[in-house]
BABADO-82485 format. One record per residue (C-alpha): residue in one letter; x, y, z. Coordinates in nm, 4 decimals. Each point is the difference from the previous one (the first is absolute). Layout:
# residues N
['a', [X, Y, Z]]
...
END
This chain:
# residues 385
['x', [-0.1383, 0.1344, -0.6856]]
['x', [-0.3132, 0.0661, -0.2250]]
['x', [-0.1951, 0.2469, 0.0472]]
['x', [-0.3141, -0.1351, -0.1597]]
['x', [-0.2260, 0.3531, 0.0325]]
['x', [0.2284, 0.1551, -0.2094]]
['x', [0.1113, -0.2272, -0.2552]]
['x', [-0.3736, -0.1659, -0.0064]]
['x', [-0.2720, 0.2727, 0.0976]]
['x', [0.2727, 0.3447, -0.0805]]
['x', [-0.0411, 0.1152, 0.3563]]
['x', [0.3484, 0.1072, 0.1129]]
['x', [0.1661, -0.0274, 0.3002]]
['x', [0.1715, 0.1670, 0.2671]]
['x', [0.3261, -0.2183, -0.0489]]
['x', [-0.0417, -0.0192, -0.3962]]
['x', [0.3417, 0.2365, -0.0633]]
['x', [0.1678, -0.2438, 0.2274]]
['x', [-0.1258, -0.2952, -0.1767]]
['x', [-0.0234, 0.1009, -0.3612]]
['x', [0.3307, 0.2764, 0.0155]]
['x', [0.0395, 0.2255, -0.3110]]
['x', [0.3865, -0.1008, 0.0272]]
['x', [0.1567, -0.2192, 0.1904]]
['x', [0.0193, -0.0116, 0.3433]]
['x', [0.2851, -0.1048, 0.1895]]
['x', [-0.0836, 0.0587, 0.3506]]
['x', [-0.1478, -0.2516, 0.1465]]
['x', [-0.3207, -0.0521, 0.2395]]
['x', [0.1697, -0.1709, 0.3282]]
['x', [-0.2235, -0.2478, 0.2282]]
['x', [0.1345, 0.0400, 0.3349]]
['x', [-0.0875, -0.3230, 0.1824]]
['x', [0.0556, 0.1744, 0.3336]]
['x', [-0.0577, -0.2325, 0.2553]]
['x', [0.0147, -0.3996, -0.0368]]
['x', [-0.2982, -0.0459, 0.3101]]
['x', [-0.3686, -0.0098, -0.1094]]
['x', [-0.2810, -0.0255, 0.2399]]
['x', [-0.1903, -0.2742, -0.2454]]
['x', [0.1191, -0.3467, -0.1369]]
['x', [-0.1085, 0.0335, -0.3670]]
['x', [0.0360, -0.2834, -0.2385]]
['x', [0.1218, 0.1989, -0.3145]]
['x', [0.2844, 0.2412, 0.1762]]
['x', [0.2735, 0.0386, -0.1843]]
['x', [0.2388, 0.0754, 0.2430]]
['x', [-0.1494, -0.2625, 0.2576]]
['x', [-0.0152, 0.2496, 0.2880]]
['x', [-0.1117, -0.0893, 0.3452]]
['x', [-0.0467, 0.1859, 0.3433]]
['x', [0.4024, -0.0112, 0.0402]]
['x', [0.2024, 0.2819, -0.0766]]
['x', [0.3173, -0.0917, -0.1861]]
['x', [0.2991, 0.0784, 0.2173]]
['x', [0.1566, 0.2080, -0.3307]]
['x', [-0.2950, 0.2109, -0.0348]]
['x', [0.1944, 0.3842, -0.0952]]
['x', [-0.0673, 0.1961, 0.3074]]
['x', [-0.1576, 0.3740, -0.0063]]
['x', [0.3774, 0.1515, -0.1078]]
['x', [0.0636, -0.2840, -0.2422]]
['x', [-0.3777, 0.0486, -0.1933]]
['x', [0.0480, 0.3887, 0.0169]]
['x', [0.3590, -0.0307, -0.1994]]
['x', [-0.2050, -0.2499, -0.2348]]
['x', [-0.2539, 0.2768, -0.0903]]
['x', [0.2828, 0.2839, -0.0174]]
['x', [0.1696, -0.2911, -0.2420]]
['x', [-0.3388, -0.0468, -0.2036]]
['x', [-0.0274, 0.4037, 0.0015]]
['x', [0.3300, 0.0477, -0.0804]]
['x', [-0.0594, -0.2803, -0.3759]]
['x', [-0.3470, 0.2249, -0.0831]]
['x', [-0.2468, -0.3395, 0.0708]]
['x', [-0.3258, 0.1278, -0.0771]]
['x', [-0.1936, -0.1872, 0.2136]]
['x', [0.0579, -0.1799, 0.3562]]
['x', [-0.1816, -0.3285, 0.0716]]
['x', [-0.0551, -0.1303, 0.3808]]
['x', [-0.0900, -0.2881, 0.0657]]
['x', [0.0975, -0.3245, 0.2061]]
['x', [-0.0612, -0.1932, 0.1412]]
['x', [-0.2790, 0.2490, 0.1555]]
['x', [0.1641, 0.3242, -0.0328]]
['x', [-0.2148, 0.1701, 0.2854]]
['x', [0.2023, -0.2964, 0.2419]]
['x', [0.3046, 0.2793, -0.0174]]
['x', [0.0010, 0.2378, 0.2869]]
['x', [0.1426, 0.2261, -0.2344]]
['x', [-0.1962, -0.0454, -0.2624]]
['x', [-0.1142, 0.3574, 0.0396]]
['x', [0.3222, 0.1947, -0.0083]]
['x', [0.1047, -0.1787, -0.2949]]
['x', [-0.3031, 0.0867, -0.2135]]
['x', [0.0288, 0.4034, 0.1565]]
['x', [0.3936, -0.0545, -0.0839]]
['x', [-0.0835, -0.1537, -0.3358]]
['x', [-0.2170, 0.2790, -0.0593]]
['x', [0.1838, 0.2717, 0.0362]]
['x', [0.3198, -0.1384, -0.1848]]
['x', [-0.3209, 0.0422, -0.2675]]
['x', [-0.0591, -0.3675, -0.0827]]
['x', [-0.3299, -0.1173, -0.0309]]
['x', [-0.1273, -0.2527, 0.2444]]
['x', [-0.2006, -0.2992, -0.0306]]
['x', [-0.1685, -0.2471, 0.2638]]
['x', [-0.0145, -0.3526, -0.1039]]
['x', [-0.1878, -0.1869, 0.3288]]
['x', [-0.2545, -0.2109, 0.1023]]
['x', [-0.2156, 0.2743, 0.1496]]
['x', [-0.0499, -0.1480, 0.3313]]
['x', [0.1694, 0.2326, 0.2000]]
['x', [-0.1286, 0.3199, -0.1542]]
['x', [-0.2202, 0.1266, 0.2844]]
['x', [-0.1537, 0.3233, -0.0231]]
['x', [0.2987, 0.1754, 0.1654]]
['x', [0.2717, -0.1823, -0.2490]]
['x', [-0.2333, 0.1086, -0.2783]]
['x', [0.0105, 0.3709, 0.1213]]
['x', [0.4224, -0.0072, 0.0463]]
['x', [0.0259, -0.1540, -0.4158]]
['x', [-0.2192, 0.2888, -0.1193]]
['x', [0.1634, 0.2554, 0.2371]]
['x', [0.3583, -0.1657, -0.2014]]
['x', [-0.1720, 0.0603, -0.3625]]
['x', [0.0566, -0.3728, -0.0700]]
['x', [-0.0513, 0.0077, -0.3622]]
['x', [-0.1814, -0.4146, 0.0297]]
['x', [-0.1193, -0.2396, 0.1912]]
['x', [0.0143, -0.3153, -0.1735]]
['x', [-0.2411, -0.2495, 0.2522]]
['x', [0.0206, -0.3748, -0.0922]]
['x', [-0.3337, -0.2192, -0.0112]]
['x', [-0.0422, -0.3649, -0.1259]]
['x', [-0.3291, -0.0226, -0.0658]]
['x', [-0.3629, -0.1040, 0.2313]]
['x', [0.0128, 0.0596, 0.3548]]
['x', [0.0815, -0.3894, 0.0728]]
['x', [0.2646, -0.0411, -0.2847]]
['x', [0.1473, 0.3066, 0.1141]]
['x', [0.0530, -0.1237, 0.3558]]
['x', [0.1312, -0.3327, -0.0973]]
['x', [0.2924, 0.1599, -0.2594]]
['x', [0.0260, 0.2473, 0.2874]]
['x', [0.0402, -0.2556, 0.2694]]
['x', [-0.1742, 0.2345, 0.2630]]
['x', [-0.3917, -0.0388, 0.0390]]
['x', [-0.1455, 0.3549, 0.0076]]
['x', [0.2780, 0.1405, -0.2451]]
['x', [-0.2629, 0.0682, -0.2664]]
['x', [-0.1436, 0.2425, 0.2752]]
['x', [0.2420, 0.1463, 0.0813]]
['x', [0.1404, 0.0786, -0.3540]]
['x', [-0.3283, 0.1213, -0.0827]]
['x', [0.0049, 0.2736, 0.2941]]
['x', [0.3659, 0.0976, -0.0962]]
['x', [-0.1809, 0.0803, -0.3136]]
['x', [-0.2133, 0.1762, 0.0999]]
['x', [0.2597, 0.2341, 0.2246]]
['x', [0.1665, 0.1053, -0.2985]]
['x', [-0.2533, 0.0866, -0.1669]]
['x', [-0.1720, 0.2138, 0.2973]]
['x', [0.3669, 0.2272, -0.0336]]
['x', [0.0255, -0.0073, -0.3722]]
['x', [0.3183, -0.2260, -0.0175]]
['x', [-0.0679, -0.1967, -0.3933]]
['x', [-0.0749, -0.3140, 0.0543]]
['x', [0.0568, -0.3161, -0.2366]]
['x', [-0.1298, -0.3914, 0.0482]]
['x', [0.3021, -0.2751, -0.0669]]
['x', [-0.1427, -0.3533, -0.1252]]
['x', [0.2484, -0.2876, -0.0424]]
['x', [-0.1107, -0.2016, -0.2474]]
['x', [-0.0055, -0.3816, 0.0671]]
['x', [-0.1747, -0.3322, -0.1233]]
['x', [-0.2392, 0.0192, 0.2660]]
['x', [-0.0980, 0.3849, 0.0794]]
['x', [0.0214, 0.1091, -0.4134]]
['x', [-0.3670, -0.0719, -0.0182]]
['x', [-0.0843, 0.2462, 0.2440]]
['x', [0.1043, 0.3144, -0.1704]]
['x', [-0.3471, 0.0661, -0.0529]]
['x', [0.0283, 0.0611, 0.3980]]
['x', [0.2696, 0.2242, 0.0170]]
['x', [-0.1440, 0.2282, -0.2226]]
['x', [-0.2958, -0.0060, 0.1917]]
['x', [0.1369, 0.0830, 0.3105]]
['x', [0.2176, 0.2852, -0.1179]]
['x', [-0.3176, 0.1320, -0.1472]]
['x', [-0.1575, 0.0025, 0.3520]]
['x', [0.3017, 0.1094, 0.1452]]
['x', [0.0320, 0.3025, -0.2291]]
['x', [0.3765, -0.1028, -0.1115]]
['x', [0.0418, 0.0980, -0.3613]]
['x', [0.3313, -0.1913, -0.0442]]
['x', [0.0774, -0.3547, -0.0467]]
['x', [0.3086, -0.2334, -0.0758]]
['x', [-0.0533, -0.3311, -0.0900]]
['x', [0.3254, -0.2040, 0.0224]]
['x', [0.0837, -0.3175, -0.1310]]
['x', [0.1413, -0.2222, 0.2522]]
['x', [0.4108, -0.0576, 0.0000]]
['x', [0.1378, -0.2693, 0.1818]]
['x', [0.2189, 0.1481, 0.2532]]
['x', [0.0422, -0.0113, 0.3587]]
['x', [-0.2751, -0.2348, 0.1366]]
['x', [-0.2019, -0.0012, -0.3585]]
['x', [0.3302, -0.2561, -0.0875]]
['x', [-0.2422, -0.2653, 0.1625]]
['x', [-0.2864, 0.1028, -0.1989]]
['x', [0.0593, -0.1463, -0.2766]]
['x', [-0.3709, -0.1183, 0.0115]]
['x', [-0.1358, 0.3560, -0.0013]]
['x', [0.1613, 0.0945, -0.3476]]
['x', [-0.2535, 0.0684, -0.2294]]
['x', [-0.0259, -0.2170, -0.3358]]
['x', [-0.0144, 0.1779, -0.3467]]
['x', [-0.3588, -0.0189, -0.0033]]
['x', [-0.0485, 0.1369, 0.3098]]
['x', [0.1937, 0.3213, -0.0320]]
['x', [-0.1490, 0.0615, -0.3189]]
['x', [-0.3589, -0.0074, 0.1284]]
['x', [0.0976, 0.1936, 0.3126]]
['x', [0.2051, 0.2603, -0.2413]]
['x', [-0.3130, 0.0231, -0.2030]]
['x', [-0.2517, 0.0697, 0.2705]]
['x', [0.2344, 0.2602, 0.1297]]
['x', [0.0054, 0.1812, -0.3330]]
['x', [-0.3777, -0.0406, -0.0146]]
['x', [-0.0863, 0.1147, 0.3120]]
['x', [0.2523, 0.3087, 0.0048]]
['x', [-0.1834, 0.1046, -0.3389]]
['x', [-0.3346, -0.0213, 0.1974]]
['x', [0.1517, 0.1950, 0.3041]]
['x', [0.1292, 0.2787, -0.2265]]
['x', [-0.3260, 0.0585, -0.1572]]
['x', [-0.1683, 0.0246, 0.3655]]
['x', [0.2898, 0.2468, 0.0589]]
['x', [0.0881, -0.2859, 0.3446]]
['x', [0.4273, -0.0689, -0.0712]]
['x', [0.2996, 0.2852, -0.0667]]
['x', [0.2170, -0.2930, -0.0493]]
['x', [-0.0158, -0.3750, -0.0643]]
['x', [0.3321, -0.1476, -0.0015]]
['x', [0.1690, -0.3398, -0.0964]]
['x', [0.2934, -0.1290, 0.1364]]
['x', [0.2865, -0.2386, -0.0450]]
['x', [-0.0538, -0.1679, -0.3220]]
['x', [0.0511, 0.2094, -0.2967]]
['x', [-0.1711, -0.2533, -0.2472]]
['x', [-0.2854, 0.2226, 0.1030]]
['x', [0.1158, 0.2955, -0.1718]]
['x', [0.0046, -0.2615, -0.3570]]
['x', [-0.3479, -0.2025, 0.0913]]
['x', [-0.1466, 0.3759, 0.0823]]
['x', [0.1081, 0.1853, -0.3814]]
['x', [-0.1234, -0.3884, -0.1901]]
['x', [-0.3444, 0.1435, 0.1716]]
['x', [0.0265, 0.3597, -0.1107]]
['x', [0.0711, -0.1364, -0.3313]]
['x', [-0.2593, -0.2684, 0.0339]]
['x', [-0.3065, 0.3035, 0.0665]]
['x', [0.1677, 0.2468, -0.2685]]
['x', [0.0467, 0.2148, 0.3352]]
['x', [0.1135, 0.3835, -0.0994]]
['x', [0.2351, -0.0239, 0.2767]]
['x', [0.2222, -0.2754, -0.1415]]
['x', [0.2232, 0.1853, -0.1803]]
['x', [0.0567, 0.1892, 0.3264]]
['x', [0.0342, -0.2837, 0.2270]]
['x', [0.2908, -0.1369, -0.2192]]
['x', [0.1623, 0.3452, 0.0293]]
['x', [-0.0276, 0.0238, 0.3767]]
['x', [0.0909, -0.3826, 0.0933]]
['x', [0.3276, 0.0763, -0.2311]]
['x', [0.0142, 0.2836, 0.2185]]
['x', [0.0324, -0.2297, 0.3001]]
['x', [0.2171, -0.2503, -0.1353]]
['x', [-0.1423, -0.2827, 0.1549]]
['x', [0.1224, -0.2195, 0.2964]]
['x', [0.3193, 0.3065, 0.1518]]
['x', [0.1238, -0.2264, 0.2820]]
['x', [0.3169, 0.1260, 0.0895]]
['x', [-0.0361, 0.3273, -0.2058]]
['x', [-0.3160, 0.2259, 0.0608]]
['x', [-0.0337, -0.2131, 0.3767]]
['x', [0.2072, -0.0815, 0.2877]]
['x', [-0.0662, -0.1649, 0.3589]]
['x', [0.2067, 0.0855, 0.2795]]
['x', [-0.0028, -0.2758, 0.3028]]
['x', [-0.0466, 0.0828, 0.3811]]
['x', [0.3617, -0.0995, 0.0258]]
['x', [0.1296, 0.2257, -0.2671]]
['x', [0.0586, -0.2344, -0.2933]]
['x', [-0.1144, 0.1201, -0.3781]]
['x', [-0.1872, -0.1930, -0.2128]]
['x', [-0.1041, 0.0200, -0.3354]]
['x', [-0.3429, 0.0154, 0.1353]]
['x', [-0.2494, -0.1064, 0.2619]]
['x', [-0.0420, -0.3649, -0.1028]]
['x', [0.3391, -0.0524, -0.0909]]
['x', [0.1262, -0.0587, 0.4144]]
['x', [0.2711, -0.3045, -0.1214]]
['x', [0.2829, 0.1715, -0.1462]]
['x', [0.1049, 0.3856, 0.1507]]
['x', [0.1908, 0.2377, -0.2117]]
['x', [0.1344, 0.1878, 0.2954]]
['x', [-0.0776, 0.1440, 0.3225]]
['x', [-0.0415, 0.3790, 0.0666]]
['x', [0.2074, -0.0005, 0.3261]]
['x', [0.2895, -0.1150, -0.2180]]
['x', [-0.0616, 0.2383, -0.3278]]
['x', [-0.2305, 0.2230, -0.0801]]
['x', [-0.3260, -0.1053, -0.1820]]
['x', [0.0481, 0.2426, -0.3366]]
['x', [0.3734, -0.1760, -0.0195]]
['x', [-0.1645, -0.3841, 0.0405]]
['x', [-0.2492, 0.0888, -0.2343]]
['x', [0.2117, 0.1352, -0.2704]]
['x', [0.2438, -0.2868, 0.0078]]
['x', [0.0302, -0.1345, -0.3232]]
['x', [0.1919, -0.3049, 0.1016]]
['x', [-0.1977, -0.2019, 0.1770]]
['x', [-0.1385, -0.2943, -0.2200]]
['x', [-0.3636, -0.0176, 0.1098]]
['x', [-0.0264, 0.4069, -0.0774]]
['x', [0.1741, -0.0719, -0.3223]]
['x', [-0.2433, -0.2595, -0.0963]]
['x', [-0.3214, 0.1902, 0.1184]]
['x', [0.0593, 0.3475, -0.1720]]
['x', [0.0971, -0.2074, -0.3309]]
['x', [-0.2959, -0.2305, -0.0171]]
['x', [0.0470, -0.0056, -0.3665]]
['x', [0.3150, -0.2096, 0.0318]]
['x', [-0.1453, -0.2052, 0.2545]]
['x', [-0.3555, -0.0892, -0.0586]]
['x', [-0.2091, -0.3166, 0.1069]]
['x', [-0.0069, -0.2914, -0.3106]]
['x', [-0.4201, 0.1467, -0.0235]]
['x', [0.0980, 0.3492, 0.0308]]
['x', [0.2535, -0.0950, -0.2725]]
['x', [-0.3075, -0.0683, -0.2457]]
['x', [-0.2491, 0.2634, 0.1400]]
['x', [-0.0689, 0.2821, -0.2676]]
['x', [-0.0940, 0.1760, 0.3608]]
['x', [0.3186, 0.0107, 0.1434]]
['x', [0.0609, 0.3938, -0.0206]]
['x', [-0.3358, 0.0689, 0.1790]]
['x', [0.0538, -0.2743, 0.2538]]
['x', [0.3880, -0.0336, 0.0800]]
['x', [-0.1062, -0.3773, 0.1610]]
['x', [-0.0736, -0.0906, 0.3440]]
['x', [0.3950, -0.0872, 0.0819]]
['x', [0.0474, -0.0986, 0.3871]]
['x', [0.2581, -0.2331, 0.1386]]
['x', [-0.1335, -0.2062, 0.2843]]
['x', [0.3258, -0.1780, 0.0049]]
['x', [0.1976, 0.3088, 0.0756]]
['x', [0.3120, -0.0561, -0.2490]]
['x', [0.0544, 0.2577, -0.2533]]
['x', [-0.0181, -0.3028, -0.2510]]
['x', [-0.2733, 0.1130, -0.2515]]
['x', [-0.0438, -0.3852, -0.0710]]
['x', [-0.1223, -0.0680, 0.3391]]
['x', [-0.2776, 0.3034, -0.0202]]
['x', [-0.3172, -0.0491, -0.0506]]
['x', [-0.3088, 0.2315, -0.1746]]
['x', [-0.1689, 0.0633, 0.3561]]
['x', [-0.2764, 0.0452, -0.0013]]
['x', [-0.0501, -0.2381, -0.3276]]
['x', [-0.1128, 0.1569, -0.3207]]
['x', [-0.3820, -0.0939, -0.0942]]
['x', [0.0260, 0.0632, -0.3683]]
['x', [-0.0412, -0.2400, -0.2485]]
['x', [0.2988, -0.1280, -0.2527]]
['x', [-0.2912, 0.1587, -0.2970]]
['x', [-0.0342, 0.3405, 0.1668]]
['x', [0.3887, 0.0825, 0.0866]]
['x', [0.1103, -0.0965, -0.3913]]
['x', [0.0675, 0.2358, -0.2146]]
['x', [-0.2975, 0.0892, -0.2464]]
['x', [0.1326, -0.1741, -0.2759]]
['x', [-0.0144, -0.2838, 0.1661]]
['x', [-0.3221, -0.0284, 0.1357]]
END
């Protein structure tokens, strides 16, 4: 995660010590994937939720001992999301339980469902987010979304958490036929009054496996990476964004300090600091994702290969286990890295895009997901350029 307004334009963040830790954090951010039902059909989800509601969903009692076992490790920060999180009949006595075992709660949905009255219960909870996702115009929206009138709808759920004060960020998957349209999401969080926005770079889990088609090129993600510097810089000088945010590829930390250095920026020097800070892609060290069903994974797009399930140990003792091979490979990247990553004078900022879509803790069958857009010229070392 990138958080271009700092690193780019010096504005911080609300998250920054999270993100950029003076020392090393241990503890990490957990993604609870609460529910596997979803009341919209959309083309990108990586868990590949439906209306049906797994029949190893953790009941009220079992999702309560969760959070006591996430309160109980110190995680910073709990993560709902789905699925649609607001499917749960519970959904609001785990984020008042969550609350007052004093982690801080986040909403990952699709803002559909937050009426006026939902809007009023999260604010009267002190959810600390609301992360809303959006895909772009009202028609391109719909279609990802698979439910005409979504756009709408999102829009109003908006709008409801703003009205009770609940902060509000836009979430734009990036994909070879949407990334031109970032222009658009801007735009509308502008009219919307959101001052928060996460652009991610598509990952081809869950349904995105078959979207092979909607993987940006090289080209593309470098022009759509560009604009989204370019236009945060504009939006920070018209005082419009808190936070502009990239996601999932960490090449963007790399292609974002060549452009520091390219404009003689002041904040370079600083930007290298922090993005050491952050260590690059922490998959299975600074994140974790915890299925509907119980089972740990390293985080929310790695759903093929479980290190445990909380109904059979507790999270902080699956998390700290040092013997399981893909944890031993992903918290010593060094030992392990992809054949580019291998060359990359980078590496230290970026830690690689590692991801096994074949689920075997084989490092030889892992992939750099999403794919590095840096050229052989820019990752060698100086001397060799």
């Amino acid at each position: 995660m990138i958080n271009v307004t700092k690193l780019y334009c010096g504005r911080s963040g609300q998250s920054d010590r999270l993100r950029y830790p003076e020392r090393k954090n241990t503890r990490p951010i957990v993604v609870f994937n609460c529910t596997a039902r979803c009341n919209l059909q959309c083309l990108h989800c990586y868990s590949a939720s439906d209306a049906s509601r797994a029949e190893t969903e953790l009941d009220t009692a079992q999702a309560r001992g969760l959070i006591d076992q996430l309160a109980e490790y110190r995680c910073p920060v709990l993560l709902f999301s789905g699925g649609e999180p607001l499917l749960r009949e519970d959904i609001f006595e785990l984020l008042d339980y969550a609350r007052h075992r004093g982690l801080r709660t986040v909403l990952s949905t699709n803002g559909t469902l937050i009426t006026r009255d939902v809007a009023e219960h999260l604010m009267r909870l002190d959810l600390g987010y609301a992360g809303i996702s959006l895909d772009g115009p009202e028609a391109l929206h719909d279609r990802f979304r698979g439910r005409r009138g979504g756009f709408r709808a999102t829009l109003d759920g908006i709008e409801h958490c703003r009205r009770f004060g609940i902060r509000t960020g836009l979430r734009f998957t990036m994909t070879r036929h949407n990334c031109e349209h970032i222009d658009a999401v801007f735009d509308i969080a502008e009219n919307a009054g959101v001052r928060r926005i996460c652009f991610y770079h598509l990952i081809r889990t869950g349904r995105a496996q078959d979207l092979a088609e909607e993987t940006m090129s090289a080209e593309q993600t470098r022009r759509a990476v560009d604009h989204i510097f370019d236009r945060t810089d504009a939006q920070v000088y018209d005082d419009l964004v808190d936070e502009v945010l990239t996601v999932g590829n960490h090449a963007d930390g790399p292609y974002l300090l060549m452009r520091m250095n390219r404009e003689q920026s002041p904040l370079a020097a600083q930007a290298m600091n922090l993005l050491l800070r952050g260590a690059g892609n922490r998959i299975g060290q600074n994140i974790a994702s915890i299925n509907w069903d119980g089972q740990v994974y390293p985080d929310q797009f790695w759903r093929n290969y479980s290190l445990g399930n909380v109904l059979e140990r507790p999270f902080g003792e699956i998390w700290d286990d040092t013997t399981d091979p893909v944890m031993q490979i992903l918290r010593h990247k060094d030992k392990h890295r992809d054949p580019k990553c291998a060359r990359c004078r980078f590496f230290e900022v970026c830690q690689g895009n590692f991801r096994s879509l074949s689920g075997r803790p084989d490092p030889a069958d892992w992939c750099n997901e999403p794919p590095c857009y840096l050229t052989e010229r820019e990752i060698a070392p100086p001397e060799e350029t």
